[in-house]
C-alpha positions as CSV (number, residue, x, y, z in Angstrom):
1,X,-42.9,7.0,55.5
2,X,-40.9,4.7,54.8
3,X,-41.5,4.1,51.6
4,X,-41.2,8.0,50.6
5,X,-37.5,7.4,52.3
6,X,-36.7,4.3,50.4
7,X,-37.8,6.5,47.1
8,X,-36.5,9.8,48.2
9,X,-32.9,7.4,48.4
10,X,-33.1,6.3,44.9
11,X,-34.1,9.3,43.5
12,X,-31.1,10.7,44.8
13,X,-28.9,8.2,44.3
14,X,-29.5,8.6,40.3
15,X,-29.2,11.9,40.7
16,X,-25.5,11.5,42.0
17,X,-25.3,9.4,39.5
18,X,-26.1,11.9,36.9
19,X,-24.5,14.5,37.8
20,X,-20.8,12.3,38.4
21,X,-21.6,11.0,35.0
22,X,-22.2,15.0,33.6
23,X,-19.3,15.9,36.0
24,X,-16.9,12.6,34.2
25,X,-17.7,14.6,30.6
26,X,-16.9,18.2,31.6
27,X,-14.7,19.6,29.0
28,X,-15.5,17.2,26.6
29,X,-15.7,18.6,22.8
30,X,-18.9,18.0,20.8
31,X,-16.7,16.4,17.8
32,X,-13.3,15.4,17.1
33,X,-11.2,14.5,13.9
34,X,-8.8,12.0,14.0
35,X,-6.1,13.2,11.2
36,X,-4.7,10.3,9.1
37,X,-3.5,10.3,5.6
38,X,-3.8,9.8,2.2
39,X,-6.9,7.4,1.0
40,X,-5.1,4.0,0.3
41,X,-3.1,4.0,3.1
42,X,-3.1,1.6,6.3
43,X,-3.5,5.2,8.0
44,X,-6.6,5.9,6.9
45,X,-7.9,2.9,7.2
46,X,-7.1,2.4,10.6
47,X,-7.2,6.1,11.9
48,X,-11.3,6.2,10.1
49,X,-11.7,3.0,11.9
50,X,-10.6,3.9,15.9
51,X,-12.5,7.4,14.8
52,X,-15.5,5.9,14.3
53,X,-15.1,2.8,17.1
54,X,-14.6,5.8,19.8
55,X,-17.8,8.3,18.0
56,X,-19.8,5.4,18.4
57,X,-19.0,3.8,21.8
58,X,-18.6,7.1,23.3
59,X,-21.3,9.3,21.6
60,X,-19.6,12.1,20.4
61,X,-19.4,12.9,16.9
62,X,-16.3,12.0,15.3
63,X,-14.9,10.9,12.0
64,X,-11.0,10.3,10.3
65,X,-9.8,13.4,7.8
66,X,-7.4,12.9,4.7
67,X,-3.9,14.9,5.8
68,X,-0.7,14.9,4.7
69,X,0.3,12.5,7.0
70,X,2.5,12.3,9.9
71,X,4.1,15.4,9.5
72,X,0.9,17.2,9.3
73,X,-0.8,15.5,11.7
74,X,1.8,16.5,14.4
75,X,0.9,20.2,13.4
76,X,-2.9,19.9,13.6
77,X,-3.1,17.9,16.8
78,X,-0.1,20.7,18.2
79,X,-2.8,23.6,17.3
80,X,-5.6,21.5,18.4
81,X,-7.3,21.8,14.5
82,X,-7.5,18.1,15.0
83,X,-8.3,16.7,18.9
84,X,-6.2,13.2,17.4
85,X,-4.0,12.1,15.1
86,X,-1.9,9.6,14.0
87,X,2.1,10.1,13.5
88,X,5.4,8.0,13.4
89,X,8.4,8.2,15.9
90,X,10.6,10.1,13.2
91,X,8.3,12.4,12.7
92,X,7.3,13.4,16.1
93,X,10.9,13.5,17.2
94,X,12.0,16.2,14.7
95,X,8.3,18.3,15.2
96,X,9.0,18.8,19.0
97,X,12.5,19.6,17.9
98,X,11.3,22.0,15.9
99,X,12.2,21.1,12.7
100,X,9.2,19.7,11.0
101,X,8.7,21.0,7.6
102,X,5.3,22.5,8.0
103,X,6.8,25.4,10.2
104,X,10.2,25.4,11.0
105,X,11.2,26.5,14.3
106,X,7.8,25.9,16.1
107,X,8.4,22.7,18.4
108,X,5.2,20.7,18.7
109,X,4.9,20.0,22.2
110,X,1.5,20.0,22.5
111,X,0.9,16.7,20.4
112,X,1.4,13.8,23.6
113,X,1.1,10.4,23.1
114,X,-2.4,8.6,23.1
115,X,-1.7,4.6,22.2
116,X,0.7,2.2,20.4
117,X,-0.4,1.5,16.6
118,X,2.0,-0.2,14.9
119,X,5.0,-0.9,12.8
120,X,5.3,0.8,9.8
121,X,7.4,-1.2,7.2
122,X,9.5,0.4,4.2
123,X,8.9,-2.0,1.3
124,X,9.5,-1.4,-2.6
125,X,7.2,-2.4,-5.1
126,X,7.3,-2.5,-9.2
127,X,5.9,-4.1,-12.0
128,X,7.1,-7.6,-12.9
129,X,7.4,-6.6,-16.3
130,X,10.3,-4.0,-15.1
131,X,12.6,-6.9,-14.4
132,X,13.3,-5.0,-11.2
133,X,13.6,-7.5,-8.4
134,X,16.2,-5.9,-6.1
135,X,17.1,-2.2,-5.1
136,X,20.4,-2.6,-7.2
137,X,18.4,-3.2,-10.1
138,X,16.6,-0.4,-9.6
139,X,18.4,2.2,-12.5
140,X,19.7,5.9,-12.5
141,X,17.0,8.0,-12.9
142,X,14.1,5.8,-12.5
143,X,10.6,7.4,-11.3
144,X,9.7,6.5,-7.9
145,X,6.4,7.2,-5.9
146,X,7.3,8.5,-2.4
147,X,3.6,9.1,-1.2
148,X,2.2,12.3,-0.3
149,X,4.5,15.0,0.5
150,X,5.5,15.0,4.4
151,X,4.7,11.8,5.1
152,X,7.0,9.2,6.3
153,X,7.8,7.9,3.3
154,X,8.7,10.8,2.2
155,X,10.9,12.0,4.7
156,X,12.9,8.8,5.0
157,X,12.9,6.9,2.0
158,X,14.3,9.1,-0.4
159,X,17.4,9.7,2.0
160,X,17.6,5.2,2.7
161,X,17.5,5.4,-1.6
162,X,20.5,7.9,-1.7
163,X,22.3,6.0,1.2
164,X,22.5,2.8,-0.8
165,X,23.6,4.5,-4.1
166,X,20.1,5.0,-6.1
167,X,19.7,7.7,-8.3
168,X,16.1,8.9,-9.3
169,X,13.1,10.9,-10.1
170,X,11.3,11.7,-7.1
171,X,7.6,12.0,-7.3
172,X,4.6,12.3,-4.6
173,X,0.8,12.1,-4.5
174,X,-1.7,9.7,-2.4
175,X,-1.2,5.9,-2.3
176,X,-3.9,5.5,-4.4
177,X,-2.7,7.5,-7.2
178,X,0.6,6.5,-7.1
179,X,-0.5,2.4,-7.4
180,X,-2.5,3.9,-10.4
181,X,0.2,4.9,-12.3
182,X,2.5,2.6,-11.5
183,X,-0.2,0.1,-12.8
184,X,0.1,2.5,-16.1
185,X,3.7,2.9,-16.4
186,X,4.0,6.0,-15.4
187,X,5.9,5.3,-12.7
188,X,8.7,2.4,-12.3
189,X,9.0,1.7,-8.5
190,X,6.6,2.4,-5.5
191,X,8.6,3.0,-2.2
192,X,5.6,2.4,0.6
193,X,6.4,3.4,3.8
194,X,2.4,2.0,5.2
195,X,1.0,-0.1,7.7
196,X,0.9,-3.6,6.0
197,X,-1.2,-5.0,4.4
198,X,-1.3,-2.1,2.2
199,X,-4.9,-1.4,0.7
200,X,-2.8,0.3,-2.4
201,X,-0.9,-2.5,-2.9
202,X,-3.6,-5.3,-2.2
203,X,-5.4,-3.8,-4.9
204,X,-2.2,-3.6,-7.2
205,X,-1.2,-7.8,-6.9
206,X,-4.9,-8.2,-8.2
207,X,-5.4,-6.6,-11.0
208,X,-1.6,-7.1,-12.2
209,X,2.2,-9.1,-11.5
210,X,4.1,-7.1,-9.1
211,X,7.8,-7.7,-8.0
212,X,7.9,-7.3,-3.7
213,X,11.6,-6.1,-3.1
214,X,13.6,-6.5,0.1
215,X,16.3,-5.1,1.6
216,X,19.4,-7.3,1.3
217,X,21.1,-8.1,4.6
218,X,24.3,-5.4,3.9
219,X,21.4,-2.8,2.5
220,X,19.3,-3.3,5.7
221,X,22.0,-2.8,8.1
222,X,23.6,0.1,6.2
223,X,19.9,2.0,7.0
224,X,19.7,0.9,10.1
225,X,23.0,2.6,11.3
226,X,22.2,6.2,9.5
227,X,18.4,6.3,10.1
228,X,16.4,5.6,13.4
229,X,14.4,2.0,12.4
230,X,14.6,-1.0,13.5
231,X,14.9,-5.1,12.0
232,X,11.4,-6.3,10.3
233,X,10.1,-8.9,8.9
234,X,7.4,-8.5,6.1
235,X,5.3,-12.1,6.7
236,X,4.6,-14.1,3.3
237,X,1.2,-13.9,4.5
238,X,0.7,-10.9,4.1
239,X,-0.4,-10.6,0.4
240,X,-1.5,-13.6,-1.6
241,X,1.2,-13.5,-4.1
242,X,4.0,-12.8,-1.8
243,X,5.9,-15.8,-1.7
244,X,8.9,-15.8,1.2
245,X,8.8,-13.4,4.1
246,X,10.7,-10.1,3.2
247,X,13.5,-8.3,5.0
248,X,12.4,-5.2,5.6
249,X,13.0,-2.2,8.5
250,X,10.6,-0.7,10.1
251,X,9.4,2.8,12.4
252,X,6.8,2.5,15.3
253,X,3.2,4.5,15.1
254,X,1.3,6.1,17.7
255,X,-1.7,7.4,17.9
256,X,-1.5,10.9,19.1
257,X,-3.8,13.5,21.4
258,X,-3.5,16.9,21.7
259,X,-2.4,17.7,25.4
260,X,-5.0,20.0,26.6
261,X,-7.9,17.7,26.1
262,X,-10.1,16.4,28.7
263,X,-8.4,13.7,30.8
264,X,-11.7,12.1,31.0
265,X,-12.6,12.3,27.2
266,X,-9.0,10.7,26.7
267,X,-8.7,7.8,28.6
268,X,-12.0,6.7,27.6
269,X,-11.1,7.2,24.1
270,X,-8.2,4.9,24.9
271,X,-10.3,2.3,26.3
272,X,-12.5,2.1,23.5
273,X,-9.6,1.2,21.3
274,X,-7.3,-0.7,23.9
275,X,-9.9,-2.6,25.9
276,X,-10.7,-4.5,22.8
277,X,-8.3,-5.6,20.3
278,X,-10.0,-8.3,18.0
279,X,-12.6,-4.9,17.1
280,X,-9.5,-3.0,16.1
281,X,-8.1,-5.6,14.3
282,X,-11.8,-5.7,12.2
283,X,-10.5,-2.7,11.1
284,X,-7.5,-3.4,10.1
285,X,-4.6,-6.7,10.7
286,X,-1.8,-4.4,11.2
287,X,-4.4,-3.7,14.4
288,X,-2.7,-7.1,15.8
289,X,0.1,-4.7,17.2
290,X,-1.6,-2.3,19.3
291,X,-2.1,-4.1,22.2
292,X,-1.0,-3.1,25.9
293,X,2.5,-4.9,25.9
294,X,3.6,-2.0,23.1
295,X,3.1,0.9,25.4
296,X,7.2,1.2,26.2
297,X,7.4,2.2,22.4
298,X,7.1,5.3,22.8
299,X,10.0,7.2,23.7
300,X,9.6,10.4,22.5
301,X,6.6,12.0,23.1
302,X,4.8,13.3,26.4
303,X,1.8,11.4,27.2
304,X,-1.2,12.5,27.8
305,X,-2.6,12.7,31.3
306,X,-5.6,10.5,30.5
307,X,-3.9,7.6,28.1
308,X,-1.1,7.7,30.9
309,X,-3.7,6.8,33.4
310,X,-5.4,4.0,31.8
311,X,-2.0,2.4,31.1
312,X,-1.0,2.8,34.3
313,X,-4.2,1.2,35.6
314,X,-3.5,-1.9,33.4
315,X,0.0,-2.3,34.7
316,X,2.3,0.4,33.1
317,X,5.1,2.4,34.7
318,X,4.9,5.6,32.7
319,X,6.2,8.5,35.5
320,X,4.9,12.0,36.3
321,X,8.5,12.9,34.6
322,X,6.8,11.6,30.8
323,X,3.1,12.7,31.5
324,X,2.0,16.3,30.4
325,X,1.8,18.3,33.3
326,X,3.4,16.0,35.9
């Protein structure tokens, strides 16, 4: 008898266990896509990364998709076409505004906020042989890669260009490309607006000379009064022929979820990535950044119930006021 009690005990003590572990997964999708960017880009590198860290830790079948960018990925996570995504403060503040360029008027409140990311740098590249080695240099009508259209880059550059007095040809396409045919001369400048080190440009410094340009002191403060970035500093080691650190400005990343996913499937998701970083930054340096001390970066966004939860487990202070549904 006792025996068959011990037994009978066990048995349904893993069944408890079962069924709270089928209970903890209720709602959770059978795949997800994290939406990133355009091949050649830090984000998606890093977004195909955490996409795959989580599908593999978790078990659910997951993977990173080529978008637009941040613009986009506001609009697919907002919908729910993508569960996560990856987007930039700009951005997200004018899509809950309603003013993202995708569709005007529709305010994007269902994108909240998943985890810090990182800082994404604006940074100028051209060929050494252009003799360009400063933004003053850069000459009226010159052809200038902006990356894909809607992205960061995109929406910001071109207006920090205009604000210091450049006049050009604006042109857009994939990091990738864009490092092709600057390499080919069909391009003269490369404005990256990227996590850093960029793969595009990584690739560039090796198989020619490029020219790294930096903001001058007066330029960087000039941006930083009329567009929402802050001070930062590109390091020298960064990329191998980079030779003094470079003044550059720079615009927060987080990762994104859409709101009405499973608290559950979220905050594990989050632990996966946050719990630990050396994995992340195996995926990618800029990684180095999204670590717990970043969570106050976000100041825009909702968070989601589940990433607010795990934050606030670790030693946040994120109130019902800035979680979805609280």
């Amino acid at each position: 008898m006792m025996i068959k009690s011990i037994l009978g005990t066990a048995l349904a003590v893993a069944a408890s266990v079962t069924i709270a572990g089928a209970q903890d997964r209720a709602g959770w999708p059978e795949s997800f896509t994290v939406g990133t960017a355009s091949q050649g880009g830090t984000f998606f590198v890093y977004g195909s990364g955490w996409a795959n860290l989580v599908a593999e830790q978790l078990g659910v079948s997951g993977g990173g998709e080529v978008t637009g960018g941040p613009m986009q990925n506001m609009a697919l996570v907002h919908t729910g076409e993508a569960a996560f995504g990856m987007t930039t403060m700009g951005p997200a503040a004018e899509s809950l505004g309603g003013t993202n360029p995708i569709a005007p008027g529709l305010k994007m409140d269902k994108a909240c906020a998943m985890f810090p990311m990182y800082q994404t740098p604006f940074a100028i590249t051209a060929l050494t042989g252009s003799g360009i080695k400063s933004i003053s240099d850069i000459p009226e009508g010159a052809r200038i890669g902006f990356g894909p259209a809607g992205s960061t880059s995109d929406t910001y550059f071109p207006a920090m260009l205009e604000t210091l007095g450049v006049k050009f040809d604006r042109r857009n396409g994939g990091w990738s490309d864009l490092g092709s045919q600057l390499q080919d001369g069909l391009l003269d400048v490369v404005a990256f607006a990227v996590g850093v080190p960029t793969p595009a440009v990584s690739q560039l410094e090796v198989q020619t000379q490029v020219n790294f340009i930096e903001f001058s002191a007066e330029e960087q403060a000039k941006v930083m009064a009329t567009f929402p970035v802050a001070n930062f500093t590109i390091p020298a080691s960064t990329y191998s022929t980079l030779e003094k650190d470079m003044t550059s400005v720079s615009m927060w990343n987080f990762a994104i979820a859409n709101c009405d996913l499973a608290e559950t499937f979220v905050y594990e998701a989050t632990n996966v990535v946050m719990s630990d970083n050396a994995r992340m930054v195996g995926i990618h340096k800029a990684a180095k950044a999204t670590v717990f001390e970043n969570w106050d970066k976000n100041g825009v966004m909702m968070w989601h119930p589940g990433a607010a939860r795990w934050f606030n487990e670790n030693g946040a202070t994120i109130p019902a006021s800035q979680i979805y549904g609280g």
